[in-house]
C-alpha positions as CSV (number, residue, x, y, z in Angstrom):
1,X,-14.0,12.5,1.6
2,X,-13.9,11.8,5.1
3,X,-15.8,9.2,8.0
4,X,-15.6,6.4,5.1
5,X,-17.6,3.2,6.9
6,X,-15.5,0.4,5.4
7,X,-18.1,-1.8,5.6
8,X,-20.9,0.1,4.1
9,X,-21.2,-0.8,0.4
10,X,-22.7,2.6,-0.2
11,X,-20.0,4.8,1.2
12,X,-17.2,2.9,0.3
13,X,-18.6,2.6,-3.9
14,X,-19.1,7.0,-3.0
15,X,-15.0,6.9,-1.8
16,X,-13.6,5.3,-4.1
17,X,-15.5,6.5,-7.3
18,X,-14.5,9.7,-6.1
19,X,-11.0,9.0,-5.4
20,X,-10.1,7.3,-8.9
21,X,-11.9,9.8,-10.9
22,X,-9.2,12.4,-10.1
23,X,-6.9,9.9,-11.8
24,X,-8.9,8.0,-14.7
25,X,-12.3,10.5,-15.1
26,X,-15.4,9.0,-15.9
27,X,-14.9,5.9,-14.4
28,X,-17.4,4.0,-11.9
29,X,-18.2,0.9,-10.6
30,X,-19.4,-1.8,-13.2
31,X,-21.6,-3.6,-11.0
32,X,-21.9,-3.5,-6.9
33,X,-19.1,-4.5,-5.1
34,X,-19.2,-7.7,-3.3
35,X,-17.6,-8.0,0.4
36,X,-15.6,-11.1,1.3
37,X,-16.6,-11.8,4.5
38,X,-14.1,-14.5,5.5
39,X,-11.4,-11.2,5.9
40,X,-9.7,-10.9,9.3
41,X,-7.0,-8.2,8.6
42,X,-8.8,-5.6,6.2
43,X,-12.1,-5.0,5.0
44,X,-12.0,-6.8,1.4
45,X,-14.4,-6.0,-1.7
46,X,-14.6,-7.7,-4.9
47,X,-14.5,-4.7,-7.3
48,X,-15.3,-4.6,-11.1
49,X,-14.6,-1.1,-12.9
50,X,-15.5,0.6,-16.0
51,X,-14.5,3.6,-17.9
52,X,-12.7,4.9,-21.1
53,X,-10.0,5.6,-19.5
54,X,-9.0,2.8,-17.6
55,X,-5.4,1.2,-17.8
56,X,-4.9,-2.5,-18.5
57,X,-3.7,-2.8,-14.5
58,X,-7.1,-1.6,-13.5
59,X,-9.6,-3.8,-16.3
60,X,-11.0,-7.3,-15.2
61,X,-11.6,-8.6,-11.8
62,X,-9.5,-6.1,-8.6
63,X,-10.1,-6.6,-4.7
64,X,-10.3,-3.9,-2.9
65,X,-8.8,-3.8,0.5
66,X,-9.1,-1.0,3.0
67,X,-6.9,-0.8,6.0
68,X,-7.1,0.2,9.7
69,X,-6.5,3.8,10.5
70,X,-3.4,5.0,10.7
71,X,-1.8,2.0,8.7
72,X,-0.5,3.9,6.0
73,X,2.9,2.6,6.3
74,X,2.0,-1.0,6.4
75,X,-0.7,-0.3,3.4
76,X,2.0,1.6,1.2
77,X,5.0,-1.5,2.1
78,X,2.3,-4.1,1.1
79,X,1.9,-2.6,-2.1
80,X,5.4,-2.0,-3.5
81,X,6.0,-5.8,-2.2
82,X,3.4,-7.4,-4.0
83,X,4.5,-5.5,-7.3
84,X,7.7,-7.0,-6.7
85,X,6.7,-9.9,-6.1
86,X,4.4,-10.0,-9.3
87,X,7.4,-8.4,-11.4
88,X,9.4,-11.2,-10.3
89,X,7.3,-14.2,-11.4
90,X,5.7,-15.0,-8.0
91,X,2.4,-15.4,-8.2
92,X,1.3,-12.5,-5.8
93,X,-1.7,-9.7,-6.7
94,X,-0.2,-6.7,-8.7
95,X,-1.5,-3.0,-7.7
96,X,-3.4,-1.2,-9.8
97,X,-4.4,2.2,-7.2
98,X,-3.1,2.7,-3.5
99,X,-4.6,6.1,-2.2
100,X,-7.4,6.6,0.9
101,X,-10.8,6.5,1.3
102,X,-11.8,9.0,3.9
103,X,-8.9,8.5,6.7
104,X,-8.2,4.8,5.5
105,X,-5.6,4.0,3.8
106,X,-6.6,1.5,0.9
107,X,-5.0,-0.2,-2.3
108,X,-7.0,-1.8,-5.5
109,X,-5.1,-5.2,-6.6
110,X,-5.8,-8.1,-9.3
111,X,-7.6,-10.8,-8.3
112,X,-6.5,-13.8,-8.4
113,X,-7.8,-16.6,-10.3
114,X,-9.4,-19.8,-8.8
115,X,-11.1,-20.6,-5.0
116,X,-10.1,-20.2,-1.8
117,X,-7.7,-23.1,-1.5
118,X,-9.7,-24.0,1.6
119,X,-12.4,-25.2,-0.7
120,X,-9.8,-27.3,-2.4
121,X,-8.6,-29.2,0.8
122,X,-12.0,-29.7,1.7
123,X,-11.9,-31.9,-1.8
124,X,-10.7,-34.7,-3.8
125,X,-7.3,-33.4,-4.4
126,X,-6.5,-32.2,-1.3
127,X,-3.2,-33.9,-0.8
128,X,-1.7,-32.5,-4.0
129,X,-3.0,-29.3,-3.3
130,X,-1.4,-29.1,0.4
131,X,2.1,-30.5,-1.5
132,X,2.0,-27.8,-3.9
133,X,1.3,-25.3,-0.8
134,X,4.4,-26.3,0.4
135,X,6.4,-26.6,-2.9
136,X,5.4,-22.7,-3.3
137,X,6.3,-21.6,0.1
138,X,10.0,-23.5,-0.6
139,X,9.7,-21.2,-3.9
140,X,8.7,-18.1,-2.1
141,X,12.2,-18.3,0.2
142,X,14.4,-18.6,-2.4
143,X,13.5,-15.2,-3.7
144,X,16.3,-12.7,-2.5
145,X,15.4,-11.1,0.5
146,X,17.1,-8.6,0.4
147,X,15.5,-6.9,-2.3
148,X,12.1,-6.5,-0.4
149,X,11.1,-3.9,1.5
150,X,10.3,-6.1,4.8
151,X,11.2,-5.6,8.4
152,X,14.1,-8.6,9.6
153,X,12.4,-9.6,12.4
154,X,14.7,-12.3,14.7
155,X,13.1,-14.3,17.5
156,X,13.1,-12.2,20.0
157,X,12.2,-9.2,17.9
158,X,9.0,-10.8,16.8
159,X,8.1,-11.4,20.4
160,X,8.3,-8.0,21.4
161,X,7.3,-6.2,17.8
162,X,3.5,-8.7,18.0
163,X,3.4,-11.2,20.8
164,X,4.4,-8.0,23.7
165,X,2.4,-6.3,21.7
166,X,-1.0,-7.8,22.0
167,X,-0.2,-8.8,25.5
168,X,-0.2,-5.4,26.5
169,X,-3.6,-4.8,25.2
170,X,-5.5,-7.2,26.9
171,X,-5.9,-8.5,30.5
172,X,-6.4,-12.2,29.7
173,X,-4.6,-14.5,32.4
174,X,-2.4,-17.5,31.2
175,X,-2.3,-19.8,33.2
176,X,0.3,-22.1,31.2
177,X,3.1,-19.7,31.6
178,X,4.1,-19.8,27.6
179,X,4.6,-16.3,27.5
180,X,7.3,-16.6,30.3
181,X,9.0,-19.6,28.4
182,X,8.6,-18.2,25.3
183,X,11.0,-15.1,26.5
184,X,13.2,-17.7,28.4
185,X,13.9,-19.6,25.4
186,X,14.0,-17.0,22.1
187,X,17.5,-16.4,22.5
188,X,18.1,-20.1,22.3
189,X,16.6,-20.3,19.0
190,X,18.0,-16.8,17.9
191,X,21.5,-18.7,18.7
192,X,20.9,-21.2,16.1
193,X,18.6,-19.7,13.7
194,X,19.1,-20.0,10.1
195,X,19.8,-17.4,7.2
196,X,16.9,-14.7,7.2
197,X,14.3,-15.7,4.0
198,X,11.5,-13.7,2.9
199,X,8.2,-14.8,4.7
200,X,4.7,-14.6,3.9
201,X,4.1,-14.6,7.2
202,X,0.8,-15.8,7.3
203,X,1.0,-18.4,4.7
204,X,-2.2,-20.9,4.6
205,X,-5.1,-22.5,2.7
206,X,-7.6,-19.0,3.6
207,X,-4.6,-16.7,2.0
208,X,-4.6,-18.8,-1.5
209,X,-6.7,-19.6,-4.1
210,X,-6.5,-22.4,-6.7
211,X,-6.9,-22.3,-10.8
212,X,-8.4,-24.6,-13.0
213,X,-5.4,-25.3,-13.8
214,X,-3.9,-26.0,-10.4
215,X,-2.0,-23.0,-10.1
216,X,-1.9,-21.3,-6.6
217,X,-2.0,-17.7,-5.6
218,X,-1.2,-16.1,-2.5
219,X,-2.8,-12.9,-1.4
220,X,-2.5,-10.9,2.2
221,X,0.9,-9.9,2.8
222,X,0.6,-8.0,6.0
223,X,2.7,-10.2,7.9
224,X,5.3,-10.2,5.5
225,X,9.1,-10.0,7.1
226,X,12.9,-11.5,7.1
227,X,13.1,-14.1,9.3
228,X,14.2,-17.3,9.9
229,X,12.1,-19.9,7.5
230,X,10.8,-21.8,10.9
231,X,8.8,-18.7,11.4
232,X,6.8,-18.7,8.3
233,X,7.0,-22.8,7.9
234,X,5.8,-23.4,11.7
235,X,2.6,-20.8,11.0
236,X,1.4,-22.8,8.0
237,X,1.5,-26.3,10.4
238,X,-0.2,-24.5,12.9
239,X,-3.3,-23.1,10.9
240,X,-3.1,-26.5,9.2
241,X,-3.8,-28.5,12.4
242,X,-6.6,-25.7,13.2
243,X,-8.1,-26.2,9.3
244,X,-11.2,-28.8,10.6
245,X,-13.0,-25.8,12.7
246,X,-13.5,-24.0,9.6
247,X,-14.7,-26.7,7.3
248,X,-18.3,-26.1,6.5
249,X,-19.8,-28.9,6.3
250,X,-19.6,-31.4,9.0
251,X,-18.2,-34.5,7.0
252,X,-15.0,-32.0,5.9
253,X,-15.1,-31.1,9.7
254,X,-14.5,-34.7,10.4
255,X,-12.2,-35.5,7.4
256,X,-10.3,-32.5,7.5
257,X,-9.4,-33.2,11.9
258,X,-8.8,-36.8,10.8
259,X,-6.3,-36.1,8.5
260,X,-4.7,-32.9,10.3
261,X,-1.5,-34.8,10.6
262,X,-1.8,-35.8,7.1
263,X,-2.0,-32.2,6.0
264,X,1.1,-31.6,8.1
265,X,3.2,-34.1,6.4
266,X,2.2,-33.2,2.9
267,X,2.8,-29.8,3.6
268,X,6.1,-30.4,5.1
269,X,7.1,-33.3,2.1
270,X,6.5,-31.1,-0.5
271,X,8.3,-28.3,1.2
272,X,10.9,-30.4,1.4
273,X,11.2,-31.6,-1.8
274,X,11.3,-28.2,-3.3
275,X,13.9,-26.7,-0.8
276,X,16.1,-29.1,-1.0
277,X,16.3,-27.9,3.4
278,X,15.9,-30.3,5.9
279,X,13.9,-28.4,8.5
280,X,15.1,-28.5,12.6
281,X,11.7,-30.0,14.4
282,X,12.5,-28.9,17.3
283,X,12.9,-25.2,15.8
284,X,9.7,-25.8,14.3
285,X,7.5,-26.8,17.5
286,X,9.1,-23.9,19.2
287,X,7.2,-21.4,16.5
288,X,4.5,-23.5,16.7
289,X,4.5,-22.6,20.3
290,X,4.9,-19.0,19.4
291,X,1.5,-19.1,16.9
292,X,-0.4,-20.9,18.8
293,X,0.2,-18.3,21.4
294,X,-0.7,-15.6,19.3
295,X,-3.7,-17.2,18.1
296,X,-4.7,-17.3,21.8
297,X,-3.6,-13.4,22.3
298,X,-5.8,-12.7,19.0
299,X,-8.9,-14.3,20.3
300,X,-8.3,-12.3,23.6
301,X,-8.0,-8.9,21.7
302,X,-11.6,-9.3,20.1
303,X,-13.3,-10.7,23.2
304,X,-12.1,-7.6,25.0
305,X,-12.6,-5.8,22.3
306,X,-9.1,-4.1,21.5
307,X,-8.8,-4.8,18.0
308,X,-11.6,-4.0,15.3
309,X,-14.3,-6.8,15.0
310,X,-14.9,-7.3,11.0
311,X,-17.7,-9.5,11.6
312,X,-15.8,-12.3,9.5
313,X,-17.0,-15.8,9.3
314,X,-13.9,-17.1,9.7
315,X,-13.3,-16.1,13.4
316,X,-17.3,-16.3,13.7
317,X,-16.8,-20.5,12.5
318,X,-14.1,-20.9,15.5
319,X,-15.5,-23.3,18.4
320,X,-16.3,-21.6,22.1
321,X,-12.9,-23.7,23.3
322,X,-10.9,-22.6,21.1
323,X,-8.1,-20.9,23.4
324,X,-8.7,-23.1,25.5
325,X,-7.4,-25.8,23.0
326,X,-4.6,-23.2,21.8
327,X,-3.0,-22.9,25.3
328,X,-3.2,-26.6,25.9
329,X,-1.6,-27.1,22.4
330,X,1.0,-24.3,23.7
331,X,2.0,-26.8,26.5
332,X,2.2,-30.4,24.4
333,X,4.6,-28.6,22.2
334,X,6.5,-27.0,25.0
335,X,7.0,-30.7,26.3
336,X,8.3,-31.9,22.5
337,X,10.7,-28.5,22.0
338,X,11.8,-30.0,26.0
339,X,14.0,-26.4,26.6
């Protein structure tokens, strides 16, 4: 089937229907697929299946996600990482189908158990939620990298293979020269970079979900890579001291901004704790630098409308200022890293 609308309920139950039948016949859709609409990377469906045929893998609760054209690589690499992941005791979604619908590449994984942990912070235990956060990212570079299938991405390389990147693709002016010092001062913290762990790469409270019985899950491993652990550590403090603009209530607004710090600290103690690593601060503020600078790219690629708008409430719940706020937090950090 081609000219799949990923966001058409109707088309994409007709795609993929069609597409597993070839595999496990008679099987269909047990009851209409619900979309998450906080996605910002893929088009995400909550999936239920039936059918005598269906393996284990592919029974119970799956989430669809259907990529970007022309992601095939990154689709079919995401996959084969969260199996390993799963095989290895990390609590990362299994995949039970990769294939396309229409001309998009797409993959079929468990769901998780539990709620967005963003519900959870928003809560009564939100400080041994954000401690275990941390305690499972310590966890998650321990794991030998090496045996994943991620690219080693230095400093510098992550500037040009993302940052360059989406800089090229919009006309946005800066007018806080970050991109200039960022370039100026990657080979600085190339020179004293650590040994390359295995990253989430976008590790934080919208890409995890909590169990009754506190366990955590971590889904969306698009950004995945080998890097220096500042890389993946300094995105989490970022998105942490962001967390208040998507609260939904205005009280968690409120608590959530008063406690941003908090968050970071818990984050970074339970980190800590787990690692047994000391982390370099000023390592840390520099990719602080480098996310919030990406953030503010991000925002500029769907104003202008170079990157595909999901219509996700998550970037929908994000104040008019917010770059604005991202470039000025660019240039306090700037001051702190003092390169």
């Amino acid at each position: 089937m081609t000219g799949v609308d990923p966001a058409d309920r109707e088309q994409v139950v007709a795609a993929l229907v069609h597409e597993l039948r070839t595999r496990w016949p008679g099987v269909d859709v047990r009851r209409q697929p619900l979309p998450v609409a906080a996605a910002t990377s893929t088009w995400v469906w909550f999936v239920d299946l039936t059918g005598p045929e269906l393996p284990a893998e592919a029974t119970g609760p799956l989430v669809l996600r259907i990529f970007d054209r022309g992601q095939e690589v990154q689709a079919d690499r995401e996959s084969r990482l969260c199996d390993r992941l799963a095989a290895s005791g990390f609590p990362a979604p299994a995949t039970a189908w990769r294939g396309t619908l229409g001309d998009h590449p797409a993959q079929l994984q468990r769901r998780l158990p539990g709620v967005p942990a963003m519900e959870a912070i928003a809560g009564l235990r939100i400080r041994s939620v954000v401690r275990s956060l941390g305690a499972l990212q310590a966890e998650l570079h321990t794991l030998p990298a090496d045996r994943f299938d991620v690219p080693t991405l230095t400093a510098i390389g992550y500037l040009d293979a993302d940052l360059g990147r989406r800089r090229a693709s919009v006309s946005a002016i800066d007018p806080s020269g970050t991109w200039d010092w960022l370039r100026r001062t990657a080979p600085i913290i190339d020179a004293d970079r650590c040994d390359a762990v295995l990253c989430h790469g976008d590790f934080h409270p919208l890409n995890a979900v909590v169990a009754t019985d506190r366990s955590i899950g971590i889904v969306d491993w698009t950004d995945a890579c080998r890097a220096d652990r500042h890389l993946d550590v300094g995105r989490t403090v970022t998105l942490f001291q962001l967390a208040f603009v998507l609260a939904q209530r205005r009280s968690e607004r409120w608590a959530l901004r008063a406690l941003r710090g908090h968050l970071v600290a818990w984050h970074l103690a339970g980190y800590q704790h787990a690692s047994g690593v000391v982390l370099d601060h000023r390592v840390l503020a520099w990719w602080q630098v480098v996310h919030s600078y990406r953030g503010w790219l991000q925002l500029a690629e769907l104003d202008e409308a170079t990157v595909t708008d999901r219509q996700s409430t998550t970037i929908e719940a994000f104040p008019s200022d917010l770059p604005a706020r991202l470039l000025a937090r660019c240039v306090a950090l700037r001051r702190a890293v003092a390169m």
